[in-house]
N, C-alpha and C positions, 0 to 999 in steps of 0.2 A: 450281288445287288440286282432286284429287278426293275426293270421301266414301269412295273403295277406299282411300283413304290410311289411312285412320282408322279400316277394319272391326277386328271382332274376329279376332284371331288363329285360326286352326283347329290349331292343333296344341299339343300334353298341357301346355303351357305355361298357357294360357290356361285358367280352368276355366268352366265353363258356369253359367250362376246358378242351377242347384240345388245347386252346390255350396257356395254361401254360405252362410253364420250369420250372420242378423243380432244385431248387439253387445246385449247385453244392458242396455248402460249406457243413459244419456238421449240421447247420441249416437251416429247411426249413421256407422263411421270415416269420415273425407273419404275415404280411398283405396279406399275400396269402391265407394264411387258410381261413379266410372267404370266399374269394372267392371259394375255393375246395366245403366247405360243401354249401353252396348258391345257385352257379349250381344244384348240387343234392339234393335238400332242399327236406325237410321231404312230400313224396308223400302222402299229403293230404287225398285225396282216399283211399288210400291202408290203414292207418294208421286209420283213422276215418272206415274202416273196421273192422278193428280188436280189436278195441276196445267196437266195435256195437256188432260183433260178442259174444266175451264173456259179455258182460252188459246183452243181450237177452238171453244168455246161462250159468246163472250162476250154478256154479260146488263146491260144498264144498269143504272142504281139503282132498286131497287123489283122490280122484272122480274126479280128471279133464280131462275125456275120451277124450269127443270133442274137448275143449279145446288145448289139445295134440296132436290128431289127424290134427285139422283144422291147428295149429302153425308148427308141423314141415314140414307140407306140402306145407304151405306158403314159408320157408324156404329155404327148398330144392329145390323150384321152381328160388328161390334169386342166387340160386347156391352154397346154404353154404354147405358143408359135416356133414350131421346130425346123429347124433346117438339118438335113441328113447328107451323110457325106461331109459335113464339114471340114477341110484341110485336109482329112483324109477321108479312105474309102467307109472307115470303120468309125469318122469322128460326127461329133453331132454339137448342134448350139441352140438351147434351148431357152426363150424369155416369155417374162411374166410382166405385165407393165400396169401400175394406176397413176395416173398422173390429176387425178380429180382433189376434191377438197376432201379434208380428213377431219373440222371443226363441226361439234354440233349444227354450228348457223348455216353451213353449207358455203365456208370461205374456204380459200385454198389459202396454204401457206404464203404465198406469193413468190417463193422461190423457183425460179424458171428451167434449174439445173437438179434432176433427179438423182438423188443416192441411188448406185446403181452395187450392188452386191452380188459378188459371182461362187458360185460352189461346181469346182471341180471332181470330175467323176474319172477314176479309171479302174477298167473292167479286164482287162489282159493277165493270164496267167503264168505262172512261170514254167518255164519247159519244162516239160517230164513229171514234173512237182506238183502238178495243180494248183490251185490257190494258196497258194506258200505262203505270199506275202499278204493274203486277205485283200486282194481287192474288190470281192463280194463285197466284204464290209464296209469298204474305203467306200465305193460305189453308191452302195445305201445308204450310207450313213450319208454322203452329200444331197442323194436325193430328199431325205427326210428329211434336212432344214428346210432345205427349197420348195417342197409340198406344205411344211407351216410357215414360213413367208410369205410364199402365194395366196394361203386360203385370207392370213393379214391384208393382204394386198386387196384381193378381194372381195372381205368385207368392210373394205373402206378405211379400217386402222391405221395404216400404213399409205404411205407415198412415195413409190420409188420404184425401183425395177429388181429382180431377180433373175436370176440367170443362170443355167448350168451349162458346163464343156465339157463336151464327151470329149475326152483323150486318148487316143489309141499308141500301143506301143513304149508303156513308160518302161517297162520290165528288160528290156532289151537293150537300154542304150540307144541313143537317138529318138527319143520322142519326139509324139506330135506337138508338146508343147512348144517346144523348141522355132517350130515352125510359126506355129499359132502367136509368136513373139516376135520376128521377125514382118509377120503378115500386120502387123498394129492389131491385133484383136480385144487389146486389155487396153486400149490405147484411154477409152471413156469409162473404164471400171475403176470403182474407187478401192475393191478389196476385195480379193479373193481368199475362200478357206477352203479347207480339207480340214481331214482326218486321220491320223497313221496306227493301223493296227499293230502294236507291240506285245509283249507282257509286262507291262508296266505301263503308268501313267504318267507324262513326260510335259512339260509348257513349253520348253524349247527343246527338241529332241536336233543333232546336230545331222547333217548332213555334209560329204563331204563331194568338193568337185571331180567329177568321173570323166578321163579320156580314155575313150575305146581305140587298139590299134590293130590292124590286122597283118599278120605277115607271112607271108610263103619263100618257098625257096623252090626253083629250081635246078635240075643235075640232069641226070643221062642216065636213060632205063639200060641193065644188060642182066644176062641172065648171072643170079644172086651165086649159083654153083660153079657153072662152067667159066665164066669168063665175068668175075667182079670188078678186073680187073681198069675193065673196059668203062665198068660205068664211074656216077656219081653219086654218092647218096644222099638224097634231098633227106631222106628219116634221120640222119646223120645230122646234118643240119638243126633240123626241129630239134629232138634232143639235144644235143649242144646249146640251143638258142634257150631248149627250158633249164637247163641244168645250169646257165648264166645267170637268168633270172634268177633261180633258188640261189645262187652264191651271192649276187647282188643284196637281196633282201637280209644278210647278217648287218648290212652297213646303211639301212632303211633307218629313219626315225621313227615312233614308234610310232605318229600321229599318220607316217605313209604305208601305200600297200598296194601290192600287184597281184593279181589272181592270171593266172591263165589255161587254158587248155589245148589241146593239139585236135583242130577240126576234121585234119585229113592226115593218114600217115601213110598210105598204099593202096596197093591195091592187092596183092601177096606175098606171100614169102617168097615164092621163087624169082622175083624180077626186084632189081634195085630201084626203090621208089623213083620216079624223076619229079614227082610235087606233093610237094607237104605244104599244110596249112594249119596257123597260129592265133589264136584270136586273147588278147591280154586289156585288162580292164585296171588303169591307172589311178590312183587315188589319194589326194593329199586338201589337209585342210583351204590351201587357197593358191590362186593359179601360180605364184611366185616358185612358191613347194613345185608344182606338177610339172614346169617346164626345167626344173633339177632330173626329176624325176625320169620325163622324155628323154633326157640328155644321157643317163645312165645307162635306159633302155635300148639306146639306138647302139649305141657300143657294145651291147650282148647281141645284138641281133647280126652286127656288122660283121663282129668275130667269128662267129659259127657259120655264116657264109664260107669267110677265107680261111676256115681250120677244114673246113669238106669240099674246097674245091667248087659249092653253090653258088646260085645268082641270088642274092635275097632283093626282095620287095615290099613294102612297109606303106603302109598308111593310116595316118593318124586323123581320128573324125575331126573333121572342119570345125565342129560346135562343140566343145563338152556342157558334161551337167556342171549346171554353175555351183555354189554353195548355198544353203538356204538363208537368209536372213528373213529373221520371223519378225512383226512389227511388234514394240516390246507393246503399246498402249491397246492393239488388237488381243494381246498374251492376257495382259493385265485385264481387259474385259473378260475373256474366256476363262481365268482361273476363277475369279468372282462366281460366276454364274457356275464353273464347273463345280465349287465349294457348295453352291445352294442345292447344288440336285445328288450332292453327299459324295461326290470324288473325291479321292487323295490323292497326291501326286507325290513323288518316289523322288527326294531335294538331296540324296547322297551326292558326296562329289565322282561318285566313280558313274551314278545315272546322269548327271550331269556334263561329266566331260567324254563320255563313248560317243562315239557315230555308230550308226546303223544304217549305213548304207549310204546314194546319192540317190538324186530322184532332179528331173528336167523340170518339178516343180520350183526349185532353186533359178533357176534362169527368169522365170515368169516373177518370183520374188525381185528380181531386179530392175523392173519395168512398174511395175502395181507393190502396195504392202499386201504383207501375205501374214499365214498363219498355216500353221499344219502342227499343231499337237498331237502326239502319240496317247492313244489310250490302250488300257488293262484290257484282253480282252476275255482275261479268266482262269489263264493255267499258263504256268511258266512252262512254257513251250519256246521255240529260239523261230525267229521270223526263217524263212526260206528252208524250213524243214521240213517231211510228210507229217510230222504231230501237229503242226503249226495247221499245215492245211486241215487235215482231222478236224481238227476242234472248230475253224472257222466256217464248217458248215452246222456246228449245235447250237440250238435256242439257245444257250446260255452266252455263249460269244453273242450274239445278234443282240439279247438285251444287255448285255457289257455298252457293244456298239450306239443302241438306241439313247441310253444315257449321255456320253458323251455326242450324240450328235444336236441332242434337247441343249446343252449348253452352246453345242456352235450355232443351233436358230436363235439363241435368247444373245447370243453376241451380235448377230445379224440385226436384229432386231434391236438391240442398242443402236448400234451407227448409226441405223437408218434415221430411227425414232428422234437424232439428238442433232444436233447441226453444229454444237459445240464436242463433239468426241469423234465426229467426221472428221471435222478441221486437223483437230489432235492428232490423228491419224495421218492423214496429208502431212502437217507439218513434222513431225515425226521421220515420215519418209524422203520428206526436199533435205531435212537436216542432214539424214543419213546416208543418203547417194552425195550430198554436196561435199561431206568428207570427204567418205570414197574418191571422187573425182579430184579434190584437192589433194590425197592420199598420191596418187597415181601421179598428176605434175610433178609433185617435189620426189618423186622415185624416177618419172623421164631428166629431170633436170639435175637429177645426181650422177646422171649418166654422160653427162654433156660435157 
């Protein structure tokens, strides 16, 4: 399917958005929004720039110079007020604001409090892999609501603010979001979205909570021939510590999972390592699971210290990725509008109950309502592969991309436009953390 599918008409049929009135009422009509974001439909060029840009310029986590550089210069050219460096070296924060009247008569709503709409951007590649997981596209595709919001913005349709966050380091474990949560950055934002490039088309794509741990062993270097005697084997240790993991995970549930690798194993064959180094990525649907899960882990890592005669050392990230909770009334906009521009979405139960991965936009879901739908982005390719990356640099992925991002502005572009489907939203969200919170007492209070 192409985004040509979907442009704006050119001919007297079609009117150009100055020729709209906005509704005088509290709501601006549903059947006008398309027409707003349509006009200014996702500039193909520009967007299939920036996605080319970063694919040909991939940046690990942390490292995203160019990446940063080329983005908020883009921006700033859009007319958004950018702040660079934001949270981090590599992050940025980018707004668009009208706060004037949006009525033919030249009355303002009279509402003093701005719907304020955020689209997250991350541009970080995955090691070795390039653009594994397509955050080119994730990238663009957030910029391109937020360039047709804006252009809304500023021709007067619209009332309210736009906004993007450059996020650096999602790919790694420990993001900058993470930060950006703690600092109140979402504290005045009513909703933030994304995008997640899959091969399939997902409304609630699951994410699961991710704790990073790191572990080393030390022993006593001697020489590996003459005298082994003498030493201790730290690489003795590592394997032990991996080969506990692999026997642990027979007795894993199916919904949990441990990945690890061995960072450092020596330095040669001929000297008994004295430091190995561990790094293992925990993951279970909700934190109850993950602190089982810790508890397992710490016992593998304990043992193959005292089976080698090592010192082991462990640490578990302070923060993990939270889980995502998507807003289901943000979902329910987004499949609407993703129906109208000819999406399908993939409602098996085996698309429905997989995870593909975590992401620290899960933590930020827990503060703001969120959204992050997975879309098709053209060939079944598997996320974090080199075919994956491949294709996410072709036209045809990019206008995959482009489609679903014309749905996530035309969602945008609902909240904003409706003072009655903000609320919903909000109210939505107070329901849903006041469970939660209620959840969590009578689980302390069972303890007591």
């Amino acid at each position: 399917m192409k985004l040509d599918d979907f442009q704006a008409d050119t001919s007297d049929e079609i009117l150009k958005l100055d020729d709209y009135q906005a509704d005088t009422s509290e709501e601006i009509p549903k059947l006008m929004i398309p027409k707003l974001i349509q006009v200014f439909s996702l500039q193909r060029d520009v967007i299939y720039g920036i996605s080319r840009f970063l694919w040909e310029n991939p940046e690990s986590s942390f490292h995203e110079v160019k990446a940063h550089e080329y983005l908020t210069n883009l921006l700033e050219g859009e007319g958004f007020d950018v702040e660079r460096r934001f949270v981090a070296d590599t992050g940025f924060r980018a707004v668009f604001t009208y706060d004037g009247p949006i009525s033919s008569n030249g009355e303002s709503s009279g509402d003093s409090r701005l719907p304020h709409v955020c689209f997250l951007c991350e541009y970080d590649s995955t090691e070795q892999v390039g653009h594994a997981a397509g955050h080119n596209l994730k990238c663009a595709a957030s910029i391109a609501a937020a360039l047709s919001i804006k252009e809304c913005l500023r021709k007067k349709k619209l009332r309210g603010k736009v906004s993007l966050l450059g996020t650096p380091g999602e790919d790694c474990g420990g993001g900058t979001k993470i930060n950006m949560v703690s600092q109140g950055t979402f504290c005045c934002i009513d909703c933030c979205l994304m995008l997640a490039p899959l091969n399939m088309n997902l409304l609630y794509p699951k994410f699961y909570t991710l704790l990073v741990v790191k572990v080393s062993y030390k022993g006593k270097a001697a020489h590996a021939s003459a005298f082994p005697w003498e030493g201790r084997n730290a690489l003795d240790a590592a394997v032990a510590c991996y080969n506990n993991i692999g026997l642990l995970r027979q007795q894993l549930k199916p919904t949990w999972s441990i990945n690890g690798i061995i960072r450092h194993g020596g330095i040669q064959p001929n000297v008994i390592p004295e430091y190995t180094e561990l790094m293992f990525w925990l993951r279970a649907p909700n934190h109850a699971d993950l602190v089982l899960i810790q508890q397992k882990c710490t016992a593998c890592f304990v043992a193959a210290a005292k089976a080698t005669g090592c010192e082991a050392d462990f640490h578990f990230e302070e923060t993990p990725y939270y889980p995502m909770e998507h807003n289901q009334k943000l979902g329910e906009i987004y499949k609407e509008q993703a129906l109208s521009v000819g999406m399908q979405f993939n409602e098996s139960h085996i698309a429905q109950t997989m995870h593909i991965g975590s992401t620290d936009f899960g933590n930020v879901s827990q503060v703001v309502s969120c959204i992050m739908p997975a879309f098709d982005i053209g060939k079944k390719v598997h996320i974090h592969s080199i075919d994956f990356h491949t294709f996410c640099g072709t036209e045809e992925a990019t206008d995959n991309m482009l489609i679903a991002a014309k749905a996530l502005a035309l969602t945008a572009a609902e909240v904003m436009s409706s003072k009655s489907v903000l609320e919903a939203v909000r109210v939505e969200y107070d329901e849903q953390h006041g469970r939660r919170t209620s959840a969590v007492l009578q689980r302390i209070m069972s303890h007591d």
